[in-house]
C-alpha positions as a Markdown table, in Angstrom:
| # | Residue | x | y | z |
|---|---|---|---|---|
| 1 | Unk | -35.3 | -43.8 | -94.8 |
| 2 | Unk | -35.4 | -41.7 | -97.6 |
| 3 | Unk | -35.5 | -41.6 | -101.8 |
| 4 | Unk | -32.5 | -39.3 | -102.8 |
| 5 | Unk | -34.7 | -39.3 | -106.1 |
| 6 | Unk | -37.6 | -37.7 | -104.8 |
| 7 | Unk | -36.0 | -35.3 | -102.4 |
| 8 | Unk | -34.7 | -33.7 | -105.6 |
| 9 | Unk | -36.3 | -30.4 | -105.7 |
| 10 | Unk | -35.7 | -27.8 | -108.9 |
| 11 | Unk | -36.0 | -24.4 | -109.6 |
| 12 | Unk | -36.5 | -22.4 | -112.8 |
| 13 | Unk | -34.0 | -19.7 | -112.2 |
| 14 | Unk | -31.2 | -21.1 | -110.3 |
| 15 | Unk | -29.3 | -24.5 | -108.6 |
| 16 | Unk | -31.1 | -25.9 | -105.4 |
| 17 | Unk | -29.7 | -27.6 | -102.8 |
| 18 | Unk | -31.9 | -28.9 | -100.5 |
| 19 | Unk | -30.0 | -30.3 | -96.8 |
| 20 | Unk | -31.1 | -33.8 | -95.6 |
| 21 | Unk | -28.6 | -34.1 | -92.6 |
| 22 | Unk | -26.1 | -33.5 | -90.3 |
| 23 | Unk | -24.3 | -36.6 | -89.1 |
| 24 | Unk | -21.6 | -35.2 | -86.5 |
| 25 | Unk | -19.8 | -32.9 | -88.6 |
| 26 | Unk | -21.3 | -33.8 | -92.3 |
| 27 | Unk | -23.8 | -32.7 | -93.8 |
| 28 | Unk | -25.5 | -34.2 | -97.0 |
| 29 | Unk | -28.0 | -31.9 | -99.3 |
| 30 | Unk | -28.9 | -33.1 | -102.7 |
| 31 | Unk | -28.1 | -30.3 | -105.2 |
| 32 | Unk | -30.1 | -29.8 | -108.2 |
| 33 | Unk | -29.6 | -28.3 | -111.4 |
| 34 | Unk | -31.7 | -27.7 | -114.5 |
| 35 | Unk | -30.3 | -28.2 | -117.8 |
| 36 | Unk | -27.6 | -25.2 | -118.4 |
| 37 | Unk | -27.7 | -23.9 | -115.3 |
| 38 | Unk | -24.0 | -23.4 | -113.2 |
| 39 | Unk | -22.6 | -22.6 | -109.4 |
| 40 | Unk | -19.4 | -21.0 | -110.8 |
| 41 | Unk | -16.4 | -22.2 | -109.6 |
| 42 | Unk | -15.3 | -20.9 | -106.4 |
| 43 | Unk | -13.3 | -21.9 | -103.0 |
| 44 | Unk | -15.1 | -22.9 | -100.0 |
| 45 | Unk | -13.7 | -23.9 | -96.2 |
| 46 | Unk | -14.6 | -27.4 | -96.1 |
| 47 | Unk | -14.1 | -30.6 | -98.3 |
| 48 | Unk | -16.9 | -32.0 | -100.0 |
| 49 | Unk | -17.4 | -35.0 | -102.2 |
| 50 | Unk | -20.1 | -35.3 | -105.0 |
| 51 | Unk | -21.9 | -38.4 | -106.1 |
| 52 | Unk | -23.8 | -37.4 | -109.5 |
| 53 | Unk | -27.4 | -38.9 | -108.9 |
| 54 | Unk | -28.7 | -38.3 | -112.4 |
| 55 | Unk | -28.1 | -36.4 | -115.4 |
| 56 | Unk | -24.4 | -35.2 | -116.9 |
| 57 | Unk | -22.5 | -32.1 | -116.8 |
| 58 | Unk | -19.1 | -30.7 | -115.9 |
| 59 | Unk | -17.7 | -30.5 | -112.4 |
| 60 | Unk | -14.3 | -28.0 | -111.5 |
| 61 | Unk | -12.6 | -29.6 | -108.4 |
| 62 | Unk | -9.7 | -27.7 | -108.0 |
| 63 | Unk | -7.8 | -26.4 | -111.4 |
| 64 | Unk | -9.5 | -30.2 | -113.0 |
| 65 | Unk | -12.8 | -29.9 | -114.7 |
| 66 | Unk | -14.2 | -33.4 | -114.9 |
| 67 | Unk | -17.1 | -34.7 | -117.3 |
| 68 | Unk | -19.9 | -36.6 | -115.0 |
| 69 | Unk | -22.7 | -39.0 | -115.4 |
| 70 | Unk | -24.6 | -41.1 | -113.1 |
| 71 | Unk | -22.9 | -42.6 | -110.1 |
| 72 | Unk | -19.2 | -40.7 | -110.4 |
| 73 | Unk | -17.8 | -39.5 | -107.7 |
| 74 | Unk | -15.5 | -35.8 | -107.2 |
| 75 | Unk | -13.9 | -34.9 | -104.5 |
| 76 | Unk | -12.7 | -31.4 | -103.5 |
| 77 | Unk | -10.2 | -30.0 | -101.2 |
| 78 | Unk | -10.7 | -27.6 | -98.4 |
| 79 | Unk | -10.1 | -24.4 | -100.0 |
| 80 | Unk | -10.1 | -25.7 | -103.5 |
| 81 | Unk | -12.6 | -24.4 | -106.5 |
| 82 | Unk | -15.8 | -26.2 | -106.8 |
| 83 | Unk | -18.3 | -25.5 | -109.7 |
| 84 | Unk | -21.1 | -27.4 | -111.8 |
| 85 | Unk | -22.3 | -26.7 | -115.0 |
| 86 | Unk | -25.5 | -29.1 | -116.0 |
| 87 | Unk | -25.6 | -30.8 | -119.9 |
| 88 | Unk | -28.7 | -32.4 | -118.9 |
| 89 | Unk | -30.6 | -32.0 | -115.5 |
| 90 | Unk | -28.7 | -32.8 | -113.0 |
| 91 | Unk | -29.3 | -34.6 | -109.1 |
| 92 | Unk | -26.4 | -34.6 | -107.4 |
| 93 | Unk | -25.8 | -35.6 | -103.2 |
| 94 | Unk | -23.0 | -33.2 | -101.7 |
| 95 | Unk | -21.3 | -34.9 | -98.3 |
| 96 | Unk | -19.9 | -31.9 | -96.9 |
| 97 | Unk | -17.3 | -32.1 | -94.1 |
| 98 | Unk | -16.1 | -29.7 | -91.9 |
């Protein structure tokens, strides 16, 4: 048992992502970012879904750039851009599959 909350853990200068688990082939992390701070889009070999904990901000899934707040859900592709840009301070979960 765990608070997602409180597993949240920042840093000043850039994103953190923190990994909670591997379940089989998934792994969760929470990802956190301060206010205007970005991972610039960019392709990775797995899909990946994102559930925005707290805070709002932009997320590139593919060529879409969706606007987030609590609770939304994006999913990206394997192989497909994925970025985040923080309005406010973000907490985010990542379930990563392989």
């Amino acid at each position: 048992m765990m608070n997602l909350l409180e597993s949240a853990e920042f840093s000043e200068n850039t994103p953190s992502k923190k990994d909670l688990l591997r379940v089989g082939r998934t792994d969760i992390a929470v990802v956190c970012l301060k206010e205007g701070q970005a991972i610039p889009p960019h392709p990775e070999p797995y899909t990946v879904a994102f559930v925005v904990l707290a805070g709002e901000g932009a997320i590139t899934a593919g060529s879409s750039v969706h606007q987030e707040r609590p609770m939304d859900l994006v999913s990206v592709g394997r192989g497909e851009d994925r970025g985040i840009i923080a309005r406010t301070q973000m907490i985010l979960l990542g379930i990563r599959g392989l």
